[in-house]
C-alpha positions in Angstrom: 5.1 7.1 -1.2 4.7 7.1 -4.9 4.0 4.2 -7.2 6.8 2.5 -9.6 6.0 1.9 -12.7 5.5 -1.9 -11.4 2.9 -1.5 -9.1 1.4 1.3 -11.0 1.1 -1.6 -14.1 -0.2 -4.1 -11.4 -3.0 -1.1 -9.9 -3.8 -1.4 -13.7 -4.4 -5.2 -14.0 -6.5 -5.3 -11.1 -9.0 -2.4 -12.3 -8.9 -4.2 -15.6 -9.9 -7.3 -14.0 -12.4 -5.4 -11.8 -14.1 -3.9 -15.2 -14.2 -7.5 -16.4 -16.2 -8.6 -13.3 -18.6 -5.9 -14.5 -18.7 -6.7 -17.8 -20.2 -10.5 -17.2 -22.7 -8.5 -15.2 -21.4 -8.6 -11.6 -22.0 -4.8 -11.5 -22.6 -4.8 -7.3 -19.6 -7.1 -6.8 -17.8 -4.8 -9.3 -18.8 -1.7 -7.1 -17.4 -3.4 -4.1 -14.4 -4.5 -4.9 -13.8 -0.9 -7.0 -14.5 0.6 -3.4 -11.9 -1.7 -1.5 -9.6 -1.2 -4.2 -9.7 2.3 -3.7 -9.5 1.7 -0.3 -5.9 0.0 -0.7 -4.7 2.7 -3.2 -5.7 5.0 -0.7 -3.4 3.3 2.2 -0.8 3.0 -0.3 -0.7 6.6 -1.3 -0.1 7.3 2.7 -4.0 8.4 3.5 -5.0 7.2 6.7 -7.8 5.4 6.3 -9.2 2.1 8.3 -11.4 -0.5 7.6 -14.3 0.8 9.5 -14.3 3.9 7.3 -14.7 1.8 4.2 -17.3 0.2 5.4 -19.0 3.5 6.1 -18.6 4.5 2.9 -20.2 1.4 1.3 -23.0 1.9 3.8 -23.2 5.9 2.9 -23.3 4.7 -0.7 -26.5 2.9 -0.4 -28.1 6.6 0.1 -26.1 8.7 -2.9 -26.2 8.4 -5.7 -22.7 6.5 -6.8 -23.4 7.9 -10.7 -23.0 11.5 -9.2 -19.8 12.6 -9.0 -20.3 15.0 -7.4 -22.0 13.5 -4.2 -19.8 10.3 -4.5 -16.7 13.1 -4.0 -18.4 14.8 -1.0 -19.6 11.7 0.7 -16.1 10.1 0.4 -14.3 13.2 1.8 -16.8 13.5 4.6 -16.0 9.9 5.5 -12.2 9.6 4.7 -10.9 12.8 5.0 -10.0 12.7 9.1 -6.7 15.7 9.3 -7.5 18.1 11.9 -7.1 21.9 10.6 
C-alpha cells in the first residue's frame, strides 16, 4: 500500500526529529530509533517483517560496519528478506 502525501509528510517529521536526536549527540539512540523506524516503514510498505528480525539486525549491526553501505544492504537483506523462490 502506498503512502499519501499525509503520512509520507508525517514519515518526514519523524526522520527529522530522528536527525535532531543526533544532532544533540544521541548518535546510538539515533541509530536505534532510525533502525525501528525503518522497521515500521518496512511493515507499512507490506514487507513482512517481525520484531525478532529487527532485533537481529540491531544485533548483526554491532559486527558491520553501519557506515558501509554496502554491508549494511547485505546484512539487512540477509536478515529481512524471508520470500521463498
Amino acid at each position: 500500500m502506498p503512502l499519501n502525501g499525509e503520512q509520507a509528510a508525517g514519515w518526514a517529521r519523524q526522520l527529522d526529529l530522528l536527525d535532531g536526536a543526533q544532532a544533540t549527540g544521541r548518535q546510538g539512540e539515533g541509530v536505534l530509533q532510525h533502525i525501528m523506524l525503518f522497521g515500521r516503514l518496512l511493515r507499512r510498505l507490506g514487507v513482512k517483517v517481525n520484531t525478532s528480525q529487527m532485533l537481529d539486525l540491531l544485533a548483526a549491526l554491532e559486527e558491520v560496519p553501519i557506515t558501509d553501505r554496502d554491508d549494511f544492504y547485505w546484512t539487512a537483506r540477509a536478515i529481512l528478506v524471508t520470500r521463498k523462490d
